[in-house]
C-alpha positions in Angstrom: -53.2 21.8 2.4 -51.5 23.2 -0.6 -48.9 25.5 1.2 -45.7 24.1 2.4 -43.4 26.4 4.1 -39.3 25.5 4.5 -35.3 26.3 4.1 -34.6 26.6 0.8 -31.6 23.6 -0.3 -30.7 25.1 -3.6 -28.4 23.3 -6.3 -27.8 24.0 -9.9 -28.9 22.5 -13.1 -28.5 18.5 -14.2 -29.3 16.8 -10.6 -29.7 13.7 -11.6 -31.6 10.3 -10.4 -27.7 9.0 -9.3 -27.4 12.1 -7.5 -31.0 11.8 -5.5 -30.6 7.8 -4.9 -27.2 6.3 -5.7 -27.1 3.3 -7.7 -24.5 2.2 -5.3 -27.2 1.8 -2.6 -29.9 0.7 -4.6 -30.0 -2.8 -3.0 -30.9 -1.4 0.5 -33.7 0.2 2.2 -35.3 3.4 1.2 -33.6 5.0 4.4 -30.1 3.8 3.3 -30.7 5.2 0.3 -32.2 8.8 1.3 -28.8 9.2 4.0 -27.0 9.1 0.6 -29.5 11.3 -1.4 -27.1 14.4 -3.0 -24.6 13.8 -1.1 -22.2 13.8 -4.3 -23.4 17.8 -4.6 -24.1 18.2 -0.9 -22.5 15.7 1.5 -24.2 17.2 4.4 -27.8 17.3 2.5 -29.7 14.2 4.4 -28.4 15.4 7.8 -29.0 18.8 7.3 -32.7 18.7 6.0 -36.0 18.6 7.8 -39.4 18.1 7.0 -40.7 21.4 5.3 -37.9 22.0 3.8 -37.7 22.7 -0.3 -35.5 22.1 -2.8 -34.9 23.9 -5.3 -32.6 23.4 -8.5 -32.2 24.6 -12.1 -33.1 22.8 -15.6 -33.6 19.0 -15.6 -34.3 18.1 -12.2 -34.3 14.4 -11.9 -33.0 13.3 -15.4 -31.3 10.1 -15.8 -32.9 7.0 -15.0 -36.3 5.8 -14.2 -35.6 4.8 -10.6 -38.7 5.9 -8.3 -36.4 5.7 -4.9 -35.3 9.0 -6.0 -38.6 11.0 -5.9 -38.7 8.5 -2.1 -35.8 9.6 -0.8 -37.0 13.4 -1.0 -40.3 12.5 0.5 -38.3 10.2 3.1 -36.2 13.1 3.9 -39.2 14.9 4.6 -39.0 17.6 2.1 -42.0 19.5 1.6 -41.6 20.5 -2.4 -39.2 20.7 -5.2 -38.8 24.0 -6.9 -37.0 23.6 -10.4 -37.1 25.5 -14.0 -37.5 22.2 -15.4 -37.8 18.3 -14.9 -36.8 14.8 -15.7 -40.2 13.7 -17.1 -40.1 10.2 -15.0 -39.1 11.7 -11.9 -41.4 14.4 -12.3 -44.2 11.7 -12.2 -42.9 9.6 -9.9 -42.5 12.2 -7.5 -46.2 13.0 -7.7 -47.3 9.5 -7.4 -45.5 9.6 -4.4 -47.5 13.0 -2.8 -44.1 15.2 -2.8 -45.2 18.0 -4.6 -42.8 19.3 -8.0 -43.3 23.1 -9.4 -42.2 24.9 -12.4 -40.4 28.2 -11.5 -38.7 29.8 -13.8 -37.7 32.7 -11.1 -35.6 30.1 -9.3 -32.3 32.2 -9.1 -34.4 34.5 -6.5 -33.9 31.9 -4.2 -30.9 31.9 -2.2 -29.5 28.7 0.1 -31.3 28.8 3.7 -33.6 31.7 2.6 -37.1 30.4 4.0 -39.7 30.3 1.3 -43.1 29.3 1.3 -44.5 27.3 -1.4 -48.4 27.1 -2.4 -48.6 24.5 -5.2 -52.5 25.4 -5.8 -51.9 29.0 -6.7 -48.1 28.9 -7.8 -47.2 31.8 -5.3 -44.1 31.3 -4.1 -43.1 33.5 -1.5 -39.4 34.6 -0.2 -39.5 35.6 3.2 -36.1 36.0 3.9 -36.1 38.9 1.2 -40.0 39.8 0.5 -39.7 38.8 -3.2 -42.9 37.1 -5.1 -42.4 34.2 -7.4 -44.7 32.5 -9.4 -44.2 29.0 -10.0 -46.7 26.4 -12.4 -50.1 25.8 -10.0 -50.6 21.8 -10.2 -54.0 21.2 -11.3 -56.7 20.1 -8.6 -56.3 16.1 -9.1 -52.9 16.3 -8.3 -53.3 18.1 -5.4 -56.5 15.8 -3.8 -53.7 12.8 -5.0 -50.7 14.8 -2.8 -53.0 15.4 -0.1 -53.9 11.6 -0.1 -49.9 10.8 0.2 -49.5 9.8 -3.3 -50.7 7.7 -6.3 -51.4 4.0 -4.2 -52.8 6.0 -1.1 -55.2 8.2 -3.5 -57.0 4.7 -5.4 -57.3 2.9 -1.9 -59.0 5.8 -1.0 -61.1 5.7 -3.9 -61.5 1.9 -4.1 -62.9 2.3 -0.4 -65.2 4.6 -1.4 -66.6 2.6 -4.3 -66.6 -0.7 -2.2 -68.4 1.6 0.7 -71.0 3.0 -2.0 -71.4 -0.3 -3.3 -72.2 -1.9 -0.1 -74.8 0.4 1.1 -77.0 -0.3 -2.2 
């Protein structure tokens, strides 16, 4: 399934991997470190969110560092999809490899805090129901999605290397 549907948690441009995962916490379980994630822009961020929900930020989502426990904390937290005009190109991989999936939208500023959009990352339609406006995000190609719907990157080859082991097997 392609279509996630959620609050919006909007932020601004430059969140960065500290921001997401705190260096601070690094040393800890990925649970420690997602009750921390954005709480230096939003302290009330990993109470407040639910799974579904979608974040959705400005230019250079996830720059910084390479540390993966940031694209993990979002998917910890439960959230469905990040909306952003533009990416750190680490994070931006990691957080595929980890199933959450990340959009282009340049429309971003259509998106208001708690407005509930739905997101289809197979067609790019993003939809704002809370006030009936149409976005169009960047569709992620078809491999990504089978490797999203598998629940990431390690998920997605044991799938695969079952398969193989299973075909192999039966010859």
């Amino acid at each position: 399934m392609s279509e996630s549907f959620g609050r919006a948690f909007v932020y601004g441009d430059g969140i960065n991997t500290d921001m997401l995962a705190p260096g601070i916490y690094m040393k800890h379980p990925i649970a420690t470190i997602a009750a921390h994630c954005l709480e230096s822009v939003d302290p009330d961020f990993a109470r407040a969110v639910r799974p579904g929900d979608i974040v959705v930020a400005g230019q250079g989502f996830g720059i910084g560092s390479s540390r993966e426990q940031a694209a993990e904390a979002l998917k910890h937290l439960g959230v469905a999809a990040v909306l952003a005009r533009s990416y750190g190109g680490i994070f931006y991989r990691n957080a595929l490899n980890f199933g959450l999936p990340v959009l282009v939208c340049r429309e971003v500023d259509r998106i208001g805090a708690g407005d509930l959009i739905s997101v289809d990352a197979e067609t790019g339609l993003v939809r704002n129901k809370t006030c009936g406006a149409t976005l169009t995000a960047a569709p992620l190609p078809r491999f990504l999605l089978d490797m999203i719907a598998d629940g990431g990157l390690v998920p997605h080859l044991e799938k695969r290397f079952a398969a193989q082991r299973a075909a192999g097997a039966a010859r």
